[in-house]
Legacy VTK file of the C-alpha trace (Angstrom):
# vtk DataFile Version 3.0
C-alpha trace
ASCII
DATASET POLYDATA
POINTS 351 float
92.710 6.797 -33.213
92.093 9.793 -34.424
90.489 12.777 -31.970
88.521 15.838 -32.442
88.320 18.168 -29.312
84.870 20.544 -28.740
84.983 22.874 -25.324
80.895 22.958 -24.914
81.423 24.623 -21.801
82.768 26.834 -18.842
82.019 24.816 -16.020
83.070 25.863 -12.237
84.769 22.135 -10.908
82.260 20.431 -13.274
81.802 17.235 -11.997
79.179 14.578 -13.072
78.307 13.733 -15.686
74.897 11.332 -16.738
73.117 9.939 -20.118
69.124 11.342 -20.633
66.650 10.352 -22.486
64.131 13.290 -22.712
61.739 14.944 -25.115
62.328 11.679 -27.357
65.847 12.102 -27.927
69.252 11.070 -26.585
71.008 14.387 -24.136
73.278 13.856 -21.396
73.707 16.135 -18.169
76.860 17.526 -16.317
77.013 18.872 -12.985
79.640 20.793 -10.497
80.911 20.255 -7.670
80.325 23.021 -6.108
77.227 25.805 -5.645
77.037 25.948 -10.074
74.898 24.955 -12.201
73.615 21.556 -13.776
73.790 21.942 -17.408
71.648 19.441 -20.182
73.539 19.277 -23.635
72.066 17.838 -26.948
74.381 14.453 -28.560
76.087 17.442 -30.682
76.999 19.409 -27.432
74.435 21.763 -28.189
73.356 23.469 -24.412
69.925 23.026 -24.037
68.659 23.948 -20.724
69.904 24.482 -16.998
68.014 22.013 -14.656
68.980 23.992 -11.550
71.861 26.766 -10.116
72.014 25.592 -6.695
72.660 23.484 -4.544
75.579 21.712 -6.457
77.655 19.161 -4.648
77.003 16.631 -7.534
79.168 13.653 -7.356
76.452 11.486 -9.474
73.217 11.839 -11.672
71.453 8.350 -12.688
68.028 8.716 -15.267
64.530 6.779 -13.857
64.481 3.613 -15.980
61.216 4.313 -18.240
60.959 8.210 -17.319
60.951 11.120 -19.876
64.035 13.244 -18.582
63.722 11.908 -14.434
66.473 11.755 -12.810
68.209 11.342 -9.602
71.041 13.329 -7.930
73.695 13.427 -5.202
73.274 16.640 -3.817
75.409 19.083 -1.175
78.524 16.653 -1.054
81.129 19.095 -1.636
83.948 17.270 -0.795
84.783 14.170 1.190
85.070 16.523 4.594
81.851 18.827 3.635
79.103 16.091 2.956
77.108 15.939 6.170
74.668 17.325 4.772
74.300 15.137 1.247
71.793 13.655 0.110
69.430 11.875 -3.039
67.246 14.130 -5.084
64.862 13.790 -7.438
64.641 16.006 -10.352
61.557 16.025 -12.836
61.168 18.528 -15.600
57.692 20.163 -15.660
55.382 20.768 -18.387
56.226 24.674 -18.592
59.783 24.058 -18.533
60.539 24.244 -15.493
62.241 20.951 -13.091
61.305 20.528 -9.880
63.772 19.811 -7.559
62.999 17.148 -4.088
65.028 15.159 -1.811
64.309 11.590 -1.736
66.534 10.787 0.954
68.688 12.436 3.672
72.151 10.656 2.945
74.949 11.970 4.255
78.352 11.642 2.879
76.345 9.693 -0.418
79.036 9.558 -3.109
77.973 7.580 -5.902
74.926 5.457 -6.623
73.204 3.931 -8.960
69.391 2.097 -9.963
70.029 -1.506 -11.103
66.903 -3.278 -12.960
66.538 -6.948 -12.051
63.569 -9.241 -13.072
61.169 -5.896 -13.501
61.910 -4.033 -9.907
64.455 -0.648 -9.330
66.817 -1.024 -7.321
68.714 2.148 -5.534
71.885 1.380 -4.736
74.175 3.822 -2.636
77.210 4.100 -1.498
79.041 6.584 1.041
82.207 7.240 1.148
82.648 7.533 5.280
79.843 7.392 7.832
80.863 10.034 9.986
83.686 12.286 11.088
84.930 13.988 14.352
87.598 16.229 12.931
86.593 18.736 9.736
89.419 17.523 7.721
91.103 14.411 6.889
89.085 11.803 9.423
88.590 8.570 7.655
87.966 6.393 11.235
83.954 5.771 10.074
84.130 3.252 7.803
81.160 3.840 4.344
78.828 1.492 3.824
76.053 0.573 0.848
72.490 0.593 1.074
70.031 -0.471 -0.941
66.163 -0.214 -1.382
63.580 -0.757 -4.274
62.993 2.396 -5.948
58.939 2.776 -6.219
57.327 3.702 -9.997
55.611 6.711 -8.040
58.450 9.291 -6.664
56.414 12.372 -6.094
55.634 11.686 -2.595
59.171 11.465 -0.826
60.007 14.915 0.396
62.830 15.619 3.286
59.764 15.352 5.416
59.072 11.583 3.913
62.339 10.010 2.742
62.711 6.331 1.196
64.047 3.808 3.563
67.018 2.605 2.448
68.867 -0.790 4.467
72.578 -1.307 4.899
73.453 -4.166 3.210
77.526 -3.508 3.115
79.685 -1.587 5.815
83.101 -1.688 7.334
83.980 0.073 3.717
86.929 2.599 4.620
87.421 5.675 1.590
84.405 3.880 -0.240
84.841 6.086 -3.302
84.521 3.924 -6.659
81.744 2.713 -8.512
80.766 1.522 -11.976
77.775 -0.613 -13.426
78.647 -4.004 -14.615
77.154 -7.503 -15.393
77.603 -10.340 -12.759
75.688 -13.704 -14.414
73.656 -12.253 -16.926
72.398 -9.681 -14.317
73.113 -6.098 -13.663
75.332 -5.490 -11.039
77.673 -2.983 -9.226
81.420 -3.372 -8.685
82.795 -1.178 -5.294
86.082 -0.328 -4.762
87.105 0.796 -1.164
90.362 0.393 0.610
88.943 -2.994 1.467
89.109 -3.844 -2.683
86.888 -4.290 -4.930
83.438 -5.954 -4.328
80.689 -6.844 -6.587
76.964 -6.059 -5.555
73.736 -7.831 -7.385
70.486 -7.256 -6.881
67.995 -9.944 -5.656
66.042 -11.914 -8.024
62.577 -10.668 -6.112
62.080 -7.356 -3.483
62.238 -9.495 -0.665
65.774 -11.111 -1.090
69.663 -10.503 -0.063
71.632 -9.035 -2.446
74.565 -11.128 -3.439
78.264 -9.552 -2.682
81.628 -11.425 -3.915
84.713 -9.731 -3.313
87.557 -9.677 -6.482
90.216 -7.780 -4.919
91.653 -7.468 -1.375
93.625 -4.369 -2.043
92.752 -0.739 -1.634
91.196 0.829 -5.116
89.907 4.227 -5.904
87.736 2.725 -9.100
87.600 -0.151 -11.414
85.846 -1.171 -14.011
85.580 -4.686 -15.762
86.581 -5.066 -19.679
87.544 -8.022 -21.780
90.721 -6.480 -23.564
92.506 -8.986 -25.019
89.418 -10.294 -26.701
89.995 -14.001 -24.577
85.768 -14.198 -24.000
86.868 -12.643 -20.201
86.294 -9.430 -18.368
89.998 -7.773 -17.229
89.766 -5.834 -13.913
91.288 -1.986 -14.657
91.625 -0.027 -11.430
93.396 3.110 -10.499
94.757 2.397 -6.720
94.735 3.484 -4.232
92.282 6.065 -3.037
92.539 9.013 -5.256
96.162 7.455 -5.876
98.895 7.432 -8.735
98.947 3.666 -10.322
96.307 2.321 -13.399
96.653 -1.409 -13.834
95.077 -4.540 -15.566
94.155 -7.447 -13.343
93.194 -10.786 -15.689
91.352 -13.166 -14.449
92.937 -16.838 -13.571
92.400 -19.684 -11.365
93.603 -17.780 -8.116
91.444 -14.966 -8.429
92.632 -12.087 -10.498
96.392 -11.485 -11.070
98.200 -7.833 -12.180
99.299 -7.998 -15.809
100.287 -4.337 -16.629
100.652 -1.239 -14.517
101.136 2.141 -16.527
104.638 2.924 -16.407
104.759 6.140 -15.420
102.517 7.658 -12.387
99.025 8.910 -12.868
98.408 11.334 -9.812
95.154 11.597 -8.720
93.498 9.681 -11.018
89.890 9.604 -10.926
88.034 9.559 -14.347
87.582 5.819 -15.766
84.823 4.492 -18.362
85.496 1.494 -21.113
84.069 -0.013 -24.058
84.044 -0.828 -27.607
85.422 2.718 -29.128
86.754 2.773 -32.883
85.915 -0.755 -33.060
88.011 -1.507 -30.431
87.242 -2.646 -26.435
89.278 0.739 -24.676
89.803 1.324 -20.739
89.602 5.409 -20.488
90.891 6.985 -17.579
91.861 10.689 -16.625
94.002 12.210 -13.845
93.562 15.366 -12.063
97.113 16.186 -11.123
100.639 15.939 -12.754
100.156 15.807 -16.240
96.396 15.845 -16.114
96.113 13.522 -19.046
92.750 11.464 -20.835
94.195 8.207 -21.673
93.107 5.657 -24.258
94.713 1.885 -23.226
93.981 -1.197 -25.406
95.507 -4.136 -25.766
97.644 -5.142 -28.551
97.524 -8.957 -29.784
100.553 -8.755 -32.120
102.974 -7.160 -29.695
101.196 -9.170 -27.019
101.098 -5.944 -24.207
98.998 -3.199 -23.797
98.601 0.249 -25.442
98.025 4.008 -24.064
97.460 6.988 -26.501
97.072 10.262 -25.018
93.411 11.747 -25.786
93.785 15.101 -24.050
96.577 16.945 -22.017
97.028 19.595 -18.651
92.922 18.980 -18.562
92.228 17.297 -14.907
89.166 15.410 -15.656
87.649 13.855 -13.306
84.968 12.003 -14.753
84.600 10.656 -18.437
81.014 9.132 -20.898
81.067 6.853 -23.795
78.379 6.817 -25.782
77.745 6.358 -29.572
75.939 9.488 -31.195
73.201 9.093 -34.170
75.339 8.964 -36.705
77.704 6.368 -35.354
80.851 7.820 -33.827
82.315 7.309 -30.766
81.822 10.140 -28.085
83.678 10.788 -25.263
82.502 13.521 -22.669
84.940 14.890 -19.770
84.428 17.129 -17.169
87.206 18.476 -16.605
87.146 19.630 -13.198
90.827 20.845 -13.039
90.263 23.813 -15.608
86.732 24.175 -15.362
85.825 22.633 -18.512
83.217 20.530 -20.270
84.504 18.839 -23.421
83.393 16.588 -26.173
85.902 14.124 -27.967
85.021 12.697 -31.068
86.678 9.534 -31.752
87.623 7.718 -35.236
90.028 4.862 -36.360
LINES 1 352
351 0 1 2 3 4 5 6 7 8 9 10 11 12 13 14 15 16 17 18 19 20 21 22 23 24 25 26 27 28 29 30 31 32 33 34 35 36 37 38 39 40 41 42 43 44 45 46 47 48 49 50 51 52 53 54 55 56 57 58 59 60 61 62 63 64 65 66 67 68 69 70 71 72 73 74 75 76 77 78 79 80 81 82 83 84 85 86 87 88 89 90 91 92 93 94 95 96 97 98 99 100 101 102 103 104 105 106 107 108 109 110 111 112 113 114 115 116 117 118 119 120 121 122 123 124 125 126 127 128 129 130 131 132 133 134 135 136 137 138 139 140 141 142 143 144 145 146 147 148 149 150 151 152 153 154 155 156 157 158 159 160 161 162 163 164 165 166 167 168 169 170 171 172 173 174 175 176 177 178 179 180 181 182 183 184 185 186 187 188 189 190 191 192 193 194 195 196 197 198 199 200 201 202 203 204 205 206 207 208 209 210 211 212 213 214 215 216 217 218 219 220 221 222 223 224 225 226 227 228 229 230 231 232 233 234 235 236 237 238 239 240 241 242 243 244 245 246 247 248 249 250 251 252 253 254 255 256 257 258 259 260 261 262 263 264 265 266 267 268 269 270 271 272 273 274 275 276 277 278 279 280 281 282 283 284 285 286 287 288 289 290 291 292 293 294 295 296 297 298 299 300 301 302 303 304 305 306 307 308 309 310 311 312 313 314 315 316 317 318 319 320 321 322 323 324 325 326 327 328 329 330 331 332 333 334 335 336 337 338 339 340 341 342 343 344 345 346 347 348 349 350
């Protein structure tokens, strides 16, 4: 692969980052972690607008299916000890430029989330990553849990005041910290990773049934994502384990459940970034670390030498979240926000 590198921007602990569709083209957003900034960037990296400069605390950003530029937000979850006070916004750009800014939900310690489409209904999903804490630093003894709720066409009349109700319909989730979209049986679906393992959620086929939740793994994961590799017709499980932890591995799929094939050789601390796809005509597992070596890694698997693959995209960078997405004139994108050295970058990828 070959790899151009753009900085697009100086970005205090950028964060999260988010595809939008607005104005009639395709943007994506990125967000910090802390009290900065949400920036919205053209497909060239072009900066565009600031949505807001405050709060911050953005761990994710997820567009309203069918809206021009709506989106929702985690918002005030500065870290895993200082998220009390977190919760779901919705943001909406206004006709004179402006975007208003409203909670949807009080949520605390909401870490990721996501809306899942299923037979035409929204479905929020959202997931915290503890439920509680009695000491300010380190107290993991309340477990996260996932709610869910069907996210209504009409937004504009939630306020703090008059939040959506959202229903537990997962708990007893200890560090519940991963999440990425996936397909379970031809329908969209979430996979979880907690130090329980990794689960995956599916919407019901109509508002008034139970979601559908089938474990994959039984050990403790900070993320995964599901990939076919190999090219064999089935999805590989990649996960970085445990929470916020040092080993990336392939799990493939067999009778007994999913078995570990490969494990990077050599540590990854704190690795946290993970997308995957086809990129360069190729399916690739991307994943970033934000201490050591602080690397952006490229792993594929290779059919003649039968074993996998890992190219180094990026070095010393600390990402800790990475996009895919294909721009207009057909290359293969990558986005990072580099949270380690403040920096949002753009990697252009050709074979």
């Amino acid at each position: 692969m070959n790899v151009k590198k753009t900085v697009l921007a100086k970005l205090n602990k950028c964060y999260a980052i988010a595809p939008l569709f607005y104005q009639g083209k395709q943007h994506f957003v990125v967000a910090s972690e802390k009290s900065d900034p949400c920036c919205l960037f053209d497909q060239r990296g072009m900066l565009k607008d600031v949505l807001w400069t405050g709060p911050g605390g953005v761990m994710t950003m997820v567009q309203v299916p069918g809206t021009d530029g709506q989106l929702l937000s985690t918002a005030k979850f500065y870290s895993p000890d200082d998220s009390a006070d977190a919760s779901l916004v919705v943001v909406t750009p206004k006709p004179d430029g402006r975007w208003d800014m409203r909670t949807l939900t009080p949520l605390p310690h909401v870490h990721r989330f996501d809306i899942l489409s299923r037979n035409g209904v929204n479905w929020l999903i959202a997931c915290t990553v503890k439920s509680g804490q009695d000491a300010p630093e380190g107290d993991w003894s309340y477990p996260g849990k996932v709610y869910a709720a069907v996210l209504p066409e009409d937004l504009s009349g939630f306020d703090r005041d008059h939040p959506l109700t959202l229903r537990v319909i997962k708990d007893g989730l200890h560090r519940n910290h991963g999440y990425t979209r996936c397909t379970c049986g031809g329908s969209p679906a979430g996979l979880i990773s907690a130090d329980e393992g990794v689960f995956v959620v599916t919407p019901p086929e109509t508002p008034d049934g139970d979601w559908k939740i089938e474990q994959l793994l039984d050990c403790p994961t900070s993320d995964a994502l599901l990939l076919d590799l190999d090219g064999d017709g089935a999805e590989e499980l990649c996960t970085l384990s445990p929470f916020h932890g040092e080993r990336v591995s392939v799990y493939h799929q067999s009778e007994n459940g999913y078995v570990p094939v490969w494990t990077l050789p050599e540590d990854a601390p704190f690795s946290h970034a993970i997308c995957g796809g086809s990129i360069a005509g190729k399916p690739t597992f991307v994943t970033g670390h934000r201490a050591g070596k602080k690397n952006l890694m490229a792993i594929r698997y290779d059919k003649a030498a039968g074993d996998y693959t890992v190219m180094i995209l990026d070095e010393g960078r600390g990402p800790a979240n990475v996009m895919h997405f294909v721009n207009d004139e057909g290359v293969d994108v990558l986005i990072a926000a580099n949270r380690e050295t403040d920096e949002v970058a753009m990697y252009e990828i050709t074979e």
